[in-house]
C-alpha positions in Angstrom: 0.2 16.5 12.9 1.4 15.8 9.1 -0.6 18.2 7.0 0.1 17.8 3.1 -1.1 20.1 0.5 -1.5 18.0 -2.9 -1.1 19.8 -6.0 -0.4 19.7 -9.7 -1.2 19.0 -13.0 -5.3 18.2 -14.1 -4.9 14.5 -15.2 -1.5 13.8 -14.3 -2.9 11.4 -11.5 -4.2 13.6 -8.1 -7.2 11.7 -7.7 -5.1 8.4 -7.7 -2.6 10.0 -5.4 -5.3 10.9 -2.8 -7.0 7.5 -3.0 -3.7 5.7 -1.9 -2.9 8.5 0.9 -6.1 7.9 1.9 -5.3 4.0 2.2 -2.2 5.3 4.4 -4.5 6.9 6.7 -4.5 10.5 5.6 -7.6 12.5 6.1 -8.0 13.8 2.4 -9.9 16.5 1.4 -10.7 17.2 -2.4 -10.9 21.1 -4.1 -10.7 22.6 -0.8 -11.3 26.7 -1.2 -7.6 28.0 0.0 -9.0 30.7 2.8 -10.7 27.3 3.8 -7.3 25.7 4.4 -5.8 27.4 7.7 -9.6 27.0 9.1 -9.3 23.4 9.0 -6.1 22.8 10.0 -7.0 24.7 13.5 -9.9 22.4 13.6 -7.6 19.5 13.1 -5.0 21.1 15.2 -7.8 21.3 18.3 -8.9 18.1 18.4 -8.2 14.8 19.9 -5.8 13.4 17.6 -8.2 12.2 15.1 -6.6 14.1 12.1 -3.3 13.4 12.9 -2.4 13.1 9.1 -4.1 15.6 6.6 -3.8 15.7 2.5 -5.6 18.7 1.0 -6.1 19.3 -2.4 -5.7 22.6 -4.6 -5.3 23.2 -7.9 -6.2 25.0 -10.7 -10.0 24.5 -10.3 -9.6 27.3 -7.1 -8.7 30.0 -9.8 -5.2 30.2 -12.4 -3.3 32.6 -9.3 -2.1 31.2 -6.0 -2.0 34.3 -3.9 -4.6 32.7 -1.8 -2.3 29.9 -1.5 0.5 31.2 -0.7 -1.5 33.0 1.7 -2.5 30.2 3.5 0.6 28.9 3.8 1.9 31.6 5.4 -0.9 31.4 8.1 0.0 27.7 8.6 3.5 28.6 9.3 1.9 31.6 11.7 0.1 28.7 13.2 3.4 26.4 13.7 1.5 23.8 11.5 4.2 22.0 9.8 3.2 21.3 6.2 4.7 19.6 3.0 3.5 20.3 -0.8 3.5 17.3 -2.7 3.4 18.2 -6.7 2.0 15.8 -9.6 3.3 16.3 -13.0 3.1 14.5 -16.4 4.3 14.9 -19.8 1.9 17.3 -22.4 1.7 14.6 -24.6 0.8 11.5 -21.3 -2.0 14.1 -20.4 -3.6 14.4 -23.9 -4.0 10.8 -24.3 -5.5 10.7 -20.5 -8.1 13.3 -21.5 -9.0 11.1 -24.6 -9.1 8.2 -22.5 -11.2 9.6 -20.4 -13.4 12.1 -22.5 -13.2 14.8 -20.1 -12.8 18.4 -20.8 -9.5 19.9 -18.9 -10.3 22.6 -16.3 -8.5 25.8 -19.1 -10.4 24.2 -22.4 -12.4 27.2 -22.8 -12.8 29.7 -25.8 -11.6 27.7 -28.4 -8.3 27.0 -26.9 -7.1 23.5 -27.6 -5.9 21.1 -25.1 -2.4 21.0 -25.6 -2.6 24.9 -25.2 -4.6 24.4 -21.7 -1.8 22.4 -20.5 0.8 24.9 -21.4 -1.2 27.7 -19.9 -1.6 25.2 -16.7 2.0 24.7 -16.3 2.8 28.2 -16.4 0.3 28.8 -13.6 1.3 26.0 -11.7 5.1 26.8 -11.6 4.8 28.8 -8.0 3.5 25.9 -6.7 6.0 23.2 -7.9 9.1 25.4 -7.0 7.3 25.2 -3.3 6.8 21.8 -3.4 9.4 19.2 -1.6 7.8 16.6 -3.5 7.9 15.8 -6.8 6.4 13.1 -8.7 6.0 12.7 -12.6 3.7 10.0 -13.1 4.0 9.8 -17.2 5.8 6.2 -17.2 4.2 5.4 -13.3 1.5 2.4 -13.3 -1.1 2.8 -10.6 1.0 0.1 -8.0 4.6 2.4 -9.1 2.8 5.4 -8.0 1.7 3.7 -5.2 5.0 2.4 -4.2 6.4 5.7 -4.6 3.6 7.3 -1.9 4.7 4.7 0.5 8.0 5.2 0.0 7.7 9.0 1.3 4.9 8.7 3.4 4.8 5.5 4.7 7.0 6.4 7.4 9.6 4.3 9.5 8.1 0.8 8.9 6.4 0.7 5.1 6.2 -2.9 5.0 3.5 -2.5 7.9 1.2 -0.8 5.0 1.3 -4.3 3.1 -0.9 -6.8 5.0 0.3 -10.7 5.0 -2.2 -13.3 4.9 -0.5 -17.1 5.6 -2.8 -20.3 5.1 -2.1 -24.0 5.3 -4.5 -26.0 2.7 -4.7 -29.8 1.9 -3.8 -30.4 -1.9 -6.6 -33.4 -1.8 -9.2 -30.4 -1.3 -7.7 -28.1 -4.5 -5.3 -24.9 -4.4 -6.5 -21.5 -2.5 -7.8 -19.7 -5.3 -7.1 -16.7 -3.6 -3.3 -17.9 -3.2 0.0 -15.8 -4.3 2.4 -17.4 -3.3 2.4 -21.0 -2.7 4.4 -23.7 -1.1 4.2 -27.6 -1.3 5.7 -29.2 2.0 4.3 -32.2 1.3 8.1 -33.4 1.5 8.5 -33.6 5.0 7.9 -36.1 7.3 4.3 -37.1 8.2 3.6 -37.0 11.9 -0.1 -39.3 10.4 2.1 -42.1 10.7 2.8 -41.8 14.1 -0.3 -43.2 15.8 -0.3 -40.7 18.8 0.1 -37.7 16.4 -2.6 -38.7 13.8 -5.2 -37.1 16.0 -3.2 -33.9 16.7 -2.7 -30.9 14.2 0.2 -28.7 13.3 -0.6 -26.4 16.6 0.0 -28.7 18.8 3.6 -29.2 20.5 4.2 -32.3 19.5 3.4 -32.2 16.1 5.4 -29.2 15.9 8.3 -31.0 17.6 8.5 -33.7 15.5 7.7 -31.6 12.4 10.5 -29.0 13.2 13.1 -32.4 14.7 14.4 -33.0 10.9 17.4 -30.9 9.0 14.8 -31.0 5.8 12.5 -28.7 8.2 15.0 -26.5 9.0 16.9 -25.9 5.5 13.4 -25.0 4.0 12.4 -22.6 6.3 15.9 -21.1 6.3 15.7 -20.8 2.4 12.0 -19.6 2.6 12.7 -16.7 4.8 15.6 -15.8 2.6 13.6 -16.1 -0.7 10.9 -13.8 1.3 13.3 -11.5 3.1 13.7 -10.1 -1.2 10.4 -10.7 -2.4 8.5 -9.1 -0.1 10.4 -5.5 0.4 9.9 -5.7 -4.0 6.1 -6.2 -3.7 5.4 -3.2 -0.9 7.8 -1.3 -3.5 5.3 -2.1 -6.5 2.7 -1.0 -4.4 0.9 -4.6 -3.2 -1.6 -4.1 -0.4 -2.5 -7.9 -0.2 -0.3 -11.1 -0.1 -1.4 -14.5 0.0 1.1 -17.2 1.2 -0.2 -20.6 1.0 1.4 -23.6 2.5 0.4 -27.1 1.6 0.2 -30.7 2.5 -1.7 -33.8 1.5 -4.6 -33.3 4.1 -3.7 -29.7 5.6 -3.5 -31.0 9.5 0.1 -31.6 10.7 3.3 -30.1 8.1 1.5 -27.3 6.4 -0.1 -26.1 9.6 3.1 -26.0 12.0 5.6 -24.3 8.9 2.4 -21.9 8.2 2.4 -21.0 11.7 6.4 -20.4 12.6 5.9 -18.1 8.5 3.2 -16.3 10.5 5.5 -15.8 13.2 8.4 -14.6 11.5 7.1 -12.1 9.2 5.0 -10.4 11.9 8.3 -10.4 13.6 9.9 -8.2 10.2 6.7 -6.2 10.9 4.3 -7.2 8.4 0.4 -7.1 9.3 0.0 -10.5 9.4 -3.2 -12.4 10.0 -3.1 -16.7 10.2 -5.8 -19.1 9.1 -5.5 -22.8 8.5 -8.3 -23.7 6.0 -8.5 -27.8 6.4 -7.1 -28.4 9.9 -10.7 -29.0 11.1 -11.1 -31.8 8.4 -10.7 -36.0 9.4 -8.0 -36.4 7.1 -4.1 -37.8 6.5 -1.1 -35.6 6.4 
């Protein structure tokens, strides 16, 4: 079981945190009490292999000392429950402006002490923690995606690309551009099999189509260059922290080209271990190319 303890900073960007490792399949839990912590992790221990991965958050809000922490990390360890802190920090002065943003009042804002002092007292309270912590992240120049690329990056495990899922369509340009579309290519340059009167009737899935689609060099140096040009986009998109690609392939009527290159990209990406799913928007249409 991977059991991670989340803690750090009030608005350097928890709640953002836990919503991606939630994404990633972690069983997150928000403000738990830490006697609560060893409790649940022997539930999650004794089960069936539901909670295999586990993200709990503490923080300030359970009281400015950690003893109880530290306590419970010590019965983890008693437990042989292998556990990780990850720690999120900010800069005073990326904080403040979140708190304005946001117009909420930080956890230590009480008594007439000022924000910037709250964080200061924070930060001192915190520093057990962070020295404990195998994880850092300061998230003062980190978009949402960055921070999201960064989770992935140490907890998406062996495969992250596998968290990013890959969506490949053929279209016919004479029916308009997938709106939805990120990437888009126009193989409307190849050879059309609706010239050749046994074809016409056939689509892109079909062996012969794909046989005389696939027969020319054209065919072949574009999907040599394409898997290249994807081979460095696509490891830079999981990076930034893209859940959802689009990759559109089109041809005049979207029966025959688009169809059989949409469906070897389909192929070869799952193959790199992408979650790929395949659709072919306009091969059911009476059309040319």
């Amino acid at each position: 079981m991977e059991f991670l303890i989340v803690s750090g900073l009030s608005g350097a960007g928890k709640s953002k945190a836990v919503s991606v490792l939630e994404d990633m399949g972690f069983y997150c839990v928000d403000n738990l009490p830490a006697p609560l912590i060893g409790r649940l992790a022997e539930q999650c221990l004794a089960g069936s292999g539901r909670y295999e991965r586990v993200a709990v958050v503490n923080d300030i809000r359970g009281g400015q000392t950690f003893d109880s922490l530290f306590a419970a990390l010590d019965e983890l360890a008693r437990m042989r429950c292998p556990y990780e802190i990850l720690f999120i920090e900010a800069s005073t002065e990326t904080i403040i402006n979140r708190f304005k943003e946001t117009r909420r009042s930080h956890p230590l804002c009480r008594g007439g002490c000022s924000l910037e002092q709250a964080i200061a007292k924070e930060r001192t309270a915190m520093e057990p923690v962070r020295r404990q912590a195998r994880y850092i992240i300061d998230t003062s120049a980190l978009s949402t995606a960055k921070l999201r690329g960064e989770l992935l990056r140490l907890f998406g495990g062996e495969n992250p690309q596998a968290e990013m899922s890959v969506s490949v369509t053929s279209f016919g340009y004479k029916y308009g551009l997938p709106l939805e579309a990120d990437l888009v290519f126009d193989v409307r340059f190849l050879p059309n099999p609706y010239y050749i009167a046994q074809l016409r009737g056939q689509t892109g899935l079909d062996a012969e189509v794909d046989e005389f689609v696939f027969q020319y060099r054209q065919t072949l140096e574009f999907m040599n260059k394409l898997e290249d040009l994807l081979a460095f986009l696509l490891p830079h998109y999981v990076e930034e922290g893209k859940t959802a690609l689009v990759i559109a392939v089109g041809c005049t009527g979207g029966r025959h080209r688009s169809v059989a290159i949409a469906h070897h990209l389909a192929g070869l990406l799952g193959k790199k271990g992408y979650q790929v799913s395949e659709t072919h928007r306009d091969i059911s249409r009476v059309s040319y190319g």
